[in-house]
N, C-alpha and C positions, 0 to 999 in steps of 0.2 A: 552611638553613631559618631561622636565626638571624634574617638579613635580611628575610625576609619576614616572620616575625614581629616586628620592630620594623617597619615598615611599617603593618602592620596595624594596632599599637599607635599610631603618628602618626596613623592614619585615625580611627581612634577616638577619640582624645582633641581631632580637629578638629571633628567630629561632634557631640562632647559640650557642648564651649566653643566652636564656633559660630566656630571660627578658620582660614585659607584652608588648602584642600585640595592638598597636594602632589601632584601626578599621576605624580612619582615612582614614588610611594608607590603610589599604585593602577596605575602599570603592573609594577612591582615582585610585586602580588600576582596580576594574571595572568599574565604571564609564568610564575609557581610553578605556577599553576595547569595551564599548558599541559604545560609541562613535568612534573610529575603524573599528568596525564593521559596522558601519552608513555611514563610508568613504568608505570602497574599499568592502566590501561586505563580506570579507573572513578575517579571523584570520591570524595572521603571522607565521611563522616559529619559532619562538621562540615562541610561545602560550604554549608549553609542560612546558614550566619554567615559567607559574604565579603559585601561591597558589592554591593546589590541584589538579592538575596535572598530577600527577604521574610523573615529569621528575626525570633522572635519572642521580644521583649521584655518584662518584668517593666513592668508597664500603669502603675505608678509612676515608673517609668524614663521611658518612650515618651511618658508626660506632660509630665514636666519637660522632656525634650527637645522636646516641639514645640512649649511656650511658649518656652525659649530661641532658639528657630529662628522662630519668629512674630516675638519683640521685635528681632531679630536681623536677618532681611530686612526691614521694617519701617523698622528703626533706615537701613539701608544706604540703604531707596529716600529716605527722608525727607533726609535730609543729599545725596545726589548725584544723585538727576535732577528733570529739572525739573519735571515733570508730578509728584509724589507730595511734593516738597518745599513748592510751592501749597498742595495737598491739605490736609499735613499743619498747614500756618501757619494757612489761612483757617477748619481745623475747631477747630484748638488740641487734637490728638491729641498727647499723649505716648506714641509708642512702645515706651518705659522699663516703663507701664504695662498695655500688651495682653496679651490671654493667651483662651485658646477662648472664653471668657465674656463679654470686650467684643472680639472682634474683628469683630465688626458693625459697630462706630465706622464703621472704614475701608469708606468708598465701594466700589460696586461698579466696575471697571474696563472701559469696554465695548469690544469688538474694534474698533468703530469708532475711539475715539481713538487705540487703539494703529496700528491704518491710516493713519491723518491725520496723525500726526506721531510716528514712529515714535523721533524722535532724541530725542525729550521724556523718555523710560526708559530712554535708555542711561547707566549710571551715567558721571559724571566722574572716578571712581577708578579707573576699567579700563581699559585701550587696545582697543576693537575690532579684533577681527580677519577677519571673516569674515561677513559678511550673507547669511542663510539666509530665502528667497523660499517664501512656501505656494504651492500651487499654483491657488489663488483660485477651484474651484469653485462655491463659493458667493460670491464676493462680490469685492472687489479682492483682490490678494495682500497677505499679512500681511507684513511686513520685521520680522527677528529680530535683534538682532547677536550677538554670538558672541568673546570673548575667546579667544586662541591657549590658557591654562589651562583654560578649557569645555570646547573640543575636543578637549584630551588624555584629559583626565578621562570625556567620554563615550568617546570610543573603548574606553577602558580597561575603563569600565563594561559598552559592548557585548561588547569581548571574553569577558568573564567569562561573559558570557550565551549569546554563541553557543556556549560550550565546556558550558556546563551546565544554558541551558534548551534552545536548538535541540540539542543534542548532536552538533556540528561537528568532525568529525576529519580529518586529513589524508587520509586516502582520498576526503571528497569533493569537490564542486565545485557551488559556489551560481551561480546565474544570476539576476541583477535586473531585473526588468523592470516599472520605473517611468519617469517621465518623467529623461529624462536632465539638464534643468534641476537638477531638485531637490537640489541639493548638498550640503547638509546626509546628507538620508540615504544617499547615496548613498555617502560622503565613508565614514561609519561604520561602512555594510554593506560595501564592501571593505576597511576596515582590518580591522574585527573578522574578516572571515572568514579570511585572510592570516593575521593575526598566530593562530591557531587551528593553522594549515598546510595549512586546504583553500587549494583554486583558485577564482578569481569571475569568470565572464564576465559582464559589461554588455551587457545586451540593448535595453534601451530598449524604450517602447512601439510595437514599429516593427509592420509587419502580423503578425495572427494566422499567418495561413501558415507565413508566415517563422518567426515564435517557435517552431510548434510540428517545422519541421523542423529547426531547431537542437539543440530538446529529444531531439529520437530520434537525431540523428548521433551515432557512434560516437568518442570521446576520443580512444584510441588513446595515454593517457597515460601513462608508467610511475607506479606507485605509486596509478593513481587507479580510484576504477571506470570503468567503461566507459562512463558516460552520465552526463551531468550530472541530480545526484541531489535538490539540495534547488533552489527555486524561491521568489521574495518578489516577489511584484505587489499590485495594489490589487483590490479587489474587483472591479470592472467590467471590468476589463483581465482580472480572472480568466476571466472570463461571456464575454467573448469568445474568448478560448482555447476555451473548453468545447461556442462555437457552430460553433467550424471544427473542431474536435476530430468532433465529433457529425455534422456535417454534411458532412467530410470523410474519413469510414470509418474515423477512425484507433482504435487499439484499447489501452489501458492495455499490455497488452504489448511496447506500440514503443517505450514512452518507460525510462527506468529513476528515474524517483524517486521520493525516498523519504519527503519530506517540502514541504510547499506550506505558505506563509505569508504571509498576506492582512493590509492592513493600511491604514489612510488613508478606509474605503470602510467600508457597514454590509455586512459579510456573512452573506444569507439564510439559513435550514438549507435550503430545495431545492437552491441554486448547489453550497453545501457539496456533499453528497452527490450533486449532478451531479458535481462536479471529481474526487470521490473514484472515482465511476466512471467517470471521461473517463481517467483518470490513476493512479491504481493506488497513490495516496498520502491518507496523513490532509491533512487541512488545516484549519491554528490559525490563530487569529488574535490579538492586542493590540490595546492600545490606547495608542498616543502620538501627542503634536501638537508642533511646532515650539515652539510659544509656551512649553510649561511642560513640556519635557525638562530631566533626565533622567526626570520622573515619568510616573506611567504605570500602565494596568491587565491583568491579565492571569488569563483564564477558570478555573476549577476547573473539577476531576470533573463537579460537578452543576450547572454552567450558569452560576456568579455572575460578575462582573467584579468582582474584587478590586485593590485602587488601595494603592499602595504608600504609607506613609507617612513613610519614610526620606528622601525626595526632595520632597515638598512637603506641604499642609495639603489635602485633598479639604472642600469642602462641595458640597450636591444643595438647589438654591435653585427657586422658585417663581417663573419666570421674568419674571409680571408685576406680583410684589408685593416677587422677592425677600426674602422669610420661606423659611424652611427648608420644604423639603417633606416630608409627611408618608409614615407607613409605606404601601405599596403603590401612592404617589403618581407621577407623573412630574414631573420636575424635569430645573432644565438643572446641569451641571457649573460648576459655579465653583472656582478653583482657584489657588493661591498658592505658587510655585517657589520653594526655599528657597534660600539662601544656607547654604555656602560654591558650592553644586552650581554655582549662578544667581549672575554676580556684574558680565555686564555690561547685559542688557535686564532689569530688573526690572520684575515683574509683583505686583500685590495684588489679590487678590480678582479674577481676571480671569475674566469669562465666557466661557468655549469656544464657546455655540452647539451643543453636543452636550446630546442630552435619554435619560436613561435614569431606572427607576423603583427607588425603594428597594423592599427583602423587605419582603412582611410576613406576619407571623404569628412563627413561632419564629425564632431564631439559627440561624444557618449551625453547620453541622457537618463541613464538608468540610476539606480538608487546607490551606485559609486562614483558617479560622475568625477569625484572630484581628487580620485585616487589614479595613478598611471594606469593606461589599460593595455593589452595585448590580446592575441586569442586565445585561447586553451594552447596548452605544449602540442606541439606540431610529432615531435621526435626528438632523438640526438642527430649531435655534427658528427658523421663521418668521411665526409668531402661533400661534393656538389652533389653528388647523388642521392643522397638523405634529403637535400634543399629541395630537389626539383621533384622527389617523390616519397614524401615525407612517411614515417610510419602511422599516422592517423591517417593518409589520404590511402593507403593500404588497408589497414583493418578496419575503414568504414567500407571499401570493399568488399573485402571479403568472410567480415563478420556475420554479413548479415544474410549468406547462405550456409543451407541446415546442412547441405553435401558437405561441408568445409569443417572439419572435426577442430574443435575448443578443447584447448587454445591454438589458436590458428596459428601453422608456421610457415614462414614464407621465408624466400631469400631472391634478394634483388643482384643482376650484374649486369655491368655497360657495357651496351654494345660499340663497336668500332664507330657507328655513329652518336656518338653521348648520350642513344637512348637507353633505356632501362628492360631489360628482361626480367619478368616477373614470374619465379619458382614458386608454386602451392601445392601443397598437400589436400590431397582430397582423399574422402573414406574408400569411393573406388574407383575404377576405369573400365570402360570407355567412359568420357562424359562431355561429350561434346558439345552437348544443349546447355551443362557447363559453363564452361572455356566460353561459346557464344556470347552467354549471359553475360560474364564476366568483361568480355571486352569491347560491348556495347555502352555498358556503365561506366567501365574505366574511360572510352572516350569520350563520352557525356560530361562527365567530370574534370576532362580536360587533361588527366595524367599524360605524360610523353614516355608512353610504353611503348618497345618496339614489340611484346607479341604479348603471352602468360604461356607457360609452361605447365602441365597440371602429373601429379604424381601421386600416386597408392601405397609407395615405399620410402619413408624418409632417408634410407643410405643411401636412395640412390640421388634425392638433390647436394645440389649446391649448401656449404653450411649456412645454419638457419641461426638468428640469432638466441642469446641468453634469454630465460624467462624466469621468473621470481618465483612461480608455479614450479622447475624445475628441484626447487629447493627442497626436496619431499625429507619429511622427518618420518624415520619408523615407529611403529609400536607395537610394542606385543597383538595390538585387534589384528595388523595386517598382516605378519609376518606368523603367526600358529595358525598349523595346519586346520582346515575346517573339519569342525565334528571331535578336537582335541580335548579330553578332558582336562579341566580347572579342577586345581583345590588349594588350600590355604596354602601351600607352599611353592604355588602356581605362580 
């Protein structure tokens, strides 16, 4: 244990002085960890205080560390890329000088420039290793790069988490079913769950069907359960499991898992609590993005999105004034990945396009108190319209009728008075008892809808937004004719 206490000790003094992360060293401490875990079954009391965590720091401490990590990423993007070292000439910012108080200086950074010319923030002092693609729902895809020490490091990182927030042990077996493009995560969620000692099948977004008879075959593995038990999709990809699940007799007792985690996608509380009883599992959700991993937020007890502050700087901006947004306001995410974490795309002050609203009234008292909090992701920014009828205040609408086919598609437009008209897709028509239900809720809710719109034929609405469900991978099950014979050269 010697060793991994010096380890941890190198982590820490990297962290402190803001000097490059050995990934040694953090695979060094999960590895203890796994193995730990392999011994007495349960994690220690001090487990809040490895890397990522959330433990909680002396607000003295946690200060001086995230102006040293402000001047510090800062300091890194100004000297080696090209885009931030402009920035910093033509404003005449000293980075030497930033700290929470003036770090307004620094410009906001908008997802479009990082789309346009993605090579403008790759630092000159790192060798890229690895180009990690969003999967551009909203807009073109984002390009990441990625250093061979990035990649250790988050591996490392996720390791620790599958072993101690999912609580991954070798008896189980994860199944991913995200777009198989997406390399990045994909890349992480089988190292981390391996290097734990579960098992990962790669599912891909291939047909519902398919997924969910995969889900109930029997393993037949030694040492494992008998069904694959934890499950990671995207929100809408989950809605559709839930609509073949539903519509397909299948019963939470055919499947055996024990754990679903949703993630990339707003997920509704109806979906939730459909999934939980399509499926016979909780289901969590977080919050991470390509752009500004390893940071990241993740729900308390009582509902808040707590955003880690180890891994980057969180601010909740006012998306058309960019001024801080106020208590119980909505705001979008802006967000600045530190360095040593972040050491080849650098990012400042970067706007995600994610809008969630600060507390207000008293301080959080739950078991993150002592982390930024926010609410769960509301939606994206795409003007005022998104602000005042966010896509969760939507899909807790209309998630949670069975007439409204998964994954639910809807399209919002302003009316001449700035209210919203709401496009849904429903299985049929007439449906008036519907429409009724719908817009008694909606204004219980308080939405500023000027009617709902209801439709049987998707050509005929207004366009509906991208879904990550959309992403369908083929394969031989869906595409051969049924009743086709197989044989070895099949």
């Amino acid at each position: 244990m010697f060793g991994t206490a010096l380890s941890q000790l190198r982590y820490g003094m990297a962290i402190l002085l803001n000097r490059e992360i050995r990934p040694q060293d953090l695979e060094r401490i999960a590895r203890d960890l796994v193995a730990t875990l392999a011994e007495f079954g349960e994690p220690g009391a001090d487990s809040s205080l490895l890397p990522g965590q959330a433990g909680q720091l002396d607000p003295e401490v946690r200060r001086t560390v995230t102006r040293r990590s402000l001047q510090a990423t800062a300091r890194a993007a100004a000297r080696h890329t090209a885009y931030y070292h402009r920035v910093f000439a033509d404003l005449a910012i000293d980075p030497g000088r930033l700290d929470t108080d003036t770090w307004s200086q620094v410009p906001i950074t908008p997802k479009k420039a990082l789309r346009g010319m993605p090579a403008a923030f790759v630092s000159a002092a790192v060798p890229p290793a690895l180009m990690a693609l969003t999967t551009g729902t909203s807009g073109t895809p984002t390009a990441v790069w990625f250093s061979r020490a990035e990649l250790e490091t988050t591996i490392a990182l996720s390791t620790i988490s599958a072993a101690l927030t999912l609580g991954l042990r070798p008896r189980h077996t994860v199944a991913y079913a995200g777009c198989s493009r997406a390399t990045l995560p994909l890349l992480t969620a089988e190292e981390s769950a391996t290097r734990v000692g579960a098992s990962f099948v790669q599912f891909g977004t291939i047909d519902p069907a398919l997924a969910l008879d995969r889900l109930a075959a029997p393993l037949g593995l030694p040492g494992k359960a008998p069904q694959i038990t934890h499950l990671s999709a995207s929100a809408s990809y989950l809605s559709a499991l839930v609509e073949a699940a539903e519509r397909g007799g299948w019963r939470a007792a055919d499947f055996g898992l024990e754990s679903i985690g949703v993630g990339g996608e707003v997920l509704s509380d109806p979906l939730r609590e459909r999934a939980e009883a399509a499926f016979g599992a909780p289901v969590s959700t977080s919050y991470l993005m390509t752009e500004t991993l390893p940071s990241g937020g993740t729900p308390c007890s009582q509902g808040h999105l707590h955003h880690t502050t180890e891994f980057g700087y969180l601010e909740v901006l006012d998306p058309q004034t960019w001024e801080p947004a106020g208590p119980g306001r909505v705001g979008m995410v802006v967000h600045t990945p530190f360095v040593p974490y972040r050491q080849c795309t650098l990012l400042l002050r970067y706007a995600t396009g994610d809008l969630v609203r600060l507390p207000a009234g008293e301080a959080a008292t739950c078991e993150w108190a002592h982390l930024p909090a926010t609410s769960a992701v509301l939606g994206r920014w795409t003007g005022p319209l998104s602000a005042a009828v966010p896509t969760r205040s939507v899909l807790d609408l209309i998630e949670a009728e069975p007439d409204v086919p998964l994954p639910a598609r809807y399209a919002l437009t302003e009316e001449p008075d700035g209210k919203a008209l709401l496009h849904v897709l429903v299985r049929s028509l007439p449906a008036s008892r519907l429409r009724a239900g719908l817009e008694q809720r909606a204004a219980d809710a308080g939405l500023p809808l000027a009617g709902i719109v209801l439709y049987d034929d998707r050509s005929l609405m207004p366009p509906t937004g991208a879904l990550r469900a959309d992403l369908h991978e083929r394969n031989f099950e869906s595409v051969r004719p049924a009743g086709a014979r197989t044989g070895s050269g099949a």
